[in-house]
N, C-alpha and C positions, 0 to 999 in steps of 0.2 A: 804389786801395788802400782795404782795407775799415778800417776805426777800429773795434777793441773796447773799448767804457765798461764798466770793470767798478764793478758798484755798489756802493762801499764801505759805504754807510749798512748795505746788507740784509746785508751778510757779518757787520759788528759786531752787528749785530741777532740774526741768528742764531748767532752765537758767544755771546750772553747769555741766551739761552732757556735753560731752567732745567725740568725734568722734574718734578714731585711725584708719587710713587708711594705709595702706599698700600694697604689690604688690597682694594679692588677695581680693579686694578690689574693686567691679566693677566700671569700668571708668564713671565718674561722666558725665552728659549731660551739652551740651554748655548752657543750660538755667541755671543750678545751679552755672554752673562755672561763668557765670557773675554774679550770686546774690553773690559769696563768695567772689568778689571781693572788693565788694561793705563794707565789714566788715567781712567776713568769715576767716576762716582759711586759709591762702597762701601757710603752707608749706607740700601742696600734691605731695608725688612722683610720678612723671612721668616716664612712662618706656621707658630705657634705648635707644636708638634708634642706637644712636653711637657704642656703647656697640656690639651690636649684628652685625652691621656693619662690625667689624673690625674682629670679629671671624670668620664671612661668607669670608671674605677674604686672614683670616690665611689657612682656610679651601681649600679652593680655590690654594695656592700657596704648601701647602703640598701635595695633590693631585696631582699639575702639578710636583713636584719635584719626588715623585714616580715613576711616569710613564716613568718621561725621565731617570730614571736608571737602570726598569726593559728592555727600548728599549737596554737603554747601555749595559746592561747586555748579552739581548740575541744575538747582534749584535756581540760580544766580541766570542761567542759562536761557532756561523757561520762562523767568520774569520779564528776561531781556526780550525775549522772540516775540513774546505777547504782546509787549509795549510795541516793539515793531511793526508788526502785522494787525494792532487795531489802532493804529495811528492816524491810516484813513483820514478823515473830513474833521479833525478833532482842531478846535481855534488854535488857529500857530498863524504867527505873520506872515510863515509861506504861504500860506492861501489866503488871508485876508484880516485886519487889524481886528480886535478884539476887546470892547472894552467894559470891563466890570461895575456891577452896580456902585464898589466903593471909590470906581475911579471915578465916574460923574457926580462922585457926595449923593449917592440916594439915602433917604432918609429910612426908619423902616417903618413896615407895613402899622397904616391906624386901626387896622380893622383885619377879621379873618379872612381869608379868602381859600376858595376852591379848586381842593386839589384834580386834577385833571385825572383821569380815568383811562391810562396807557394801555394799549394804542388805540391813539385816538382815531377817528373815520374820514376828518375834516381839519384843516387850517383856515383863519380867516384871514382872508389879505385888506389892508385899510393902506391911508396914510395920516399924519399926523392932523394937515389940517390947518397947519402953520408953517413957518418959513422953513426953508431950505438952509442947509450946511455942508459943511467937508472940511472945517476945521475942530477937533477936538474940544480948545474951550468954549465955543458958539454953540455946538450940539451939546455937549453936557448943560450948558445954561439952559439950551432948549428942553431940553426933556427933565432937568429939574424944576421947569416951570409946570411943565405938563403933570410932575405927582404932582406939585403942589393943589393943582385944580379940582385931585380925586381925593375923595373922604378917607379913602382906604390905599391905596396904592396906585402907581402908572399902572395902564389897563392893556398894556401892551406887553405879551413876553421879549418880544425883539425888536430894535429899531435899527434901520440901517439908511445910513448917509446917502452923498451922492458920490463918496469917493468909496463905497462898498465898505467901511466901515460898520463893522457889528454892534452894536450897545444892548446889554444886557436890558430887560424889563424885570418881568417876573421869573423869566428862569424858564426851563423844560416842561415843570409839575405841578405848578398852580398857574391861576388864572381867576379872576373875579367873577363869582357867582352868576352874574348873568350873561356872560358868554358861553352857558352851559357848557364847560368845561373845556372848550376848545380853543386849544393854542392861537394866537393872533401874533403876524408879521407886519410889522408898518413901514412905511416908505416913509422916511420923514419929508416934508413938504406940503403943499396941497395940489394935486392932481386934477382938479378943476378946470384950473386956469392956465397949470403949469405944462410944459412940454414933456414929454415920453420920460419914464426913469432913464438913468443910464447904464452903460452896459455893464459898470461896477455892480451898481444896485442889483441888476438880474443875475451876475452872477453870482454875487454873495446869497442873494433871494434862492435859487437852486441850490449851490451847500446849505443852506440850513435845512434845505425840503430832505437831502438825501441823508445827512446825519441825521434828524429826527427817523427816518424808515430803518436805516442800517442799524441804529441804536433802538427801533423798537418803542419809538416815541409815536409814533404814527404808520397806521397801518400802510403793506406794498398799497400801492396806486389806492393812495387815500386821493379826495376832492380837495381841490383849493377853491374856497370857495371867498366871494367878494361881501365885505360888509354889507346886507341891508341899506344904511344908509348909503354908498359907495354904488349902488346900483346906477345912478345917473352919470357917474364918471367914466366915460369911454374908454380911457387910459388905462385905469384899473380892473375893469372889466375886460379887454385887449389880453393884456398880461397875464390875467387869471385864465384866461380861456388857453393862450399858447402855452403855459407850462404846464396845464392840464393836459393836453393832447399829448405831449410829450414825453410825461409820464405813463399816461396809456400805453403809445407806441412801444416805450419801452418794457410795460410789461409784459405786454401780448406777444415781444419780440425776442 
C-alpha cells in the first residue's frame, strides 16, 4: 500500500503568494480576467487611456499654435520689406512738404468730373496765373480761391509753391472733363511776367513726373506737354522742353 504525504507547509505557502501587478506587467487574457472575477484580485491597473488622450491633444493645439505664429511672424516680415522697397518717391517731408486737400479746407467737388484713363500719354504743365507763395497759409488761401472760381472743382491735380511744396488738386485719377483726361501740374504764380520757377519747384516738378511712371500713373517717357494757352510763355515752355529731353535720355539710356 502506497502512503500519500501531502505537504501542508507548500499548500499554505502557496495559498499566500500574493501577485504585484503593475504597469509592466503583461496584460492579463480575457480568460484569467473572468476567473479573477469570480474571487481574484480586482485591483489591477489598467492603462491609462484618458491620460494619453488628452496629452495627444495638448500635443495637437501646441503644434497648431506654433505654426500660426511662425505664419504671423513671417507675414509681419513681408509687409515690412514691401513698405520698404516701395517707399521710393512716395510724399514724406524727406523729399519734399505735402499738403492734403483737407489741409488747404478744399471744399468738395460741385459737379462730376473725369476719371483719367491710367496710364496716361501726356501731363500738362500750366501755372496758376496768379500770385506767387511759399508760405502755407497764403498758398492754401491761394488755391481756395482758385476752386472757388470753378463750377466743379480746382482744375488742377497738383500745385507746387516756390519752396517745392506739393498741394494736392484733384488727386492721381480724376481731372475735369475737358482736359481729356490728362493729369495737369501747375506752378503757382504767373510765368508771364515772372522770372524762371525755382530749383525747389523743378525738383519737386520731376518727383511727381517719376512717381506718376513708377506707380503706373503715366506712361515710361510719357510727353509733358504745355497748356495751349501757356504756348506764348517762354518759361513754361523752356521747362517743358528740358525735362522732356531728359526723360528721353533717360529712356533710351
Amino acid at each position: 500500500m502506497v502512503k500519500v504525504h501531502t505537504c501542508i507547509v507548500c499548500i499554505n505557502a502557496a495559498s499566500s503568494v500574493s501577485v504585484n501587478i503593475d504597469e509592466r506587467t503583461p496584460l492579463i487574457s480575457s480568460n484569467s480576467s473572468a476567473g479573477s472575477s469570480s474571487g481574484g484580485n480586482n485591483n489591477i491597473r489598467r492603462p491609462q487611456y484618458g491620460s494619453i488622450h488628452r496629452r495627444s491633444e495638448h500635443n495637437q493645439f501646441s503644434w497648431l499654435l506654433v505654426t500660426a505664429l511662425f505664419i504671423f511672424f513671417f507675414t509681419g516680415i513681408g509687409i515690412a520689406t514691401y513698405l520698404l522697397f516701395n517707399e521710393g518717391v512716395v510724399f514724406t517731408p524727406e523729399i519734399y512738404k505735402f499738403v492734403g486737400r483737407e489741409e488747404w479746407n478744399a471744399s468738395s467737388s460741385g459737379g462730376p468730373l473725369f476719371t483719367i484713363s491710367v496710364p496716361a500719354d501726356s501731363v500738362i504743365l500750366t501755372d496758376t496765373r496768379a500770385a506767387h507763395c511759399d508760405r502755407l497759409p497764403v498758398c492754401a488761401g491761394l488755391i481756395k480761391n482758385l476752386q472757388r472760381q470753378s463750377m466743379t472743382d480746382i482744375k488742377y491735380n497738383f500745385l507746387i509753391d516756390d519752396t517745392g511744396t506739393v498741394y494736392e488738386g484733384l488727386g492721381w485719377y480724376q481731372t475735369l472733363e475737358e482736359h481729356e483726361g490728362r493729369p495737369i501740374f501747375a506752378l503757382i504764380g504767373n510765368y508771364m511776367t515772372s522770372p524762371t520757377p525755382t530749383n525747389d519747384q523743378i525738383v519737386a516738378l520731376k518727383i511727381l513726373l517719376k512717381f506718376a511712371e513708377d506707380h503706373h500713373v503715366l506712361m515710361p517717357c510719357s510727353a509733358l506737354k504745355v497748356a495751349a494757352e501757356d504756348e506764348n510763355k517762354a518759361t513754361l515752355r523752356s521747362l517743358a522742353e528740358m525735362l522732356q529731353v531728359e526723360a528721353y535720355n533717360e529712356c533710351i539710356g
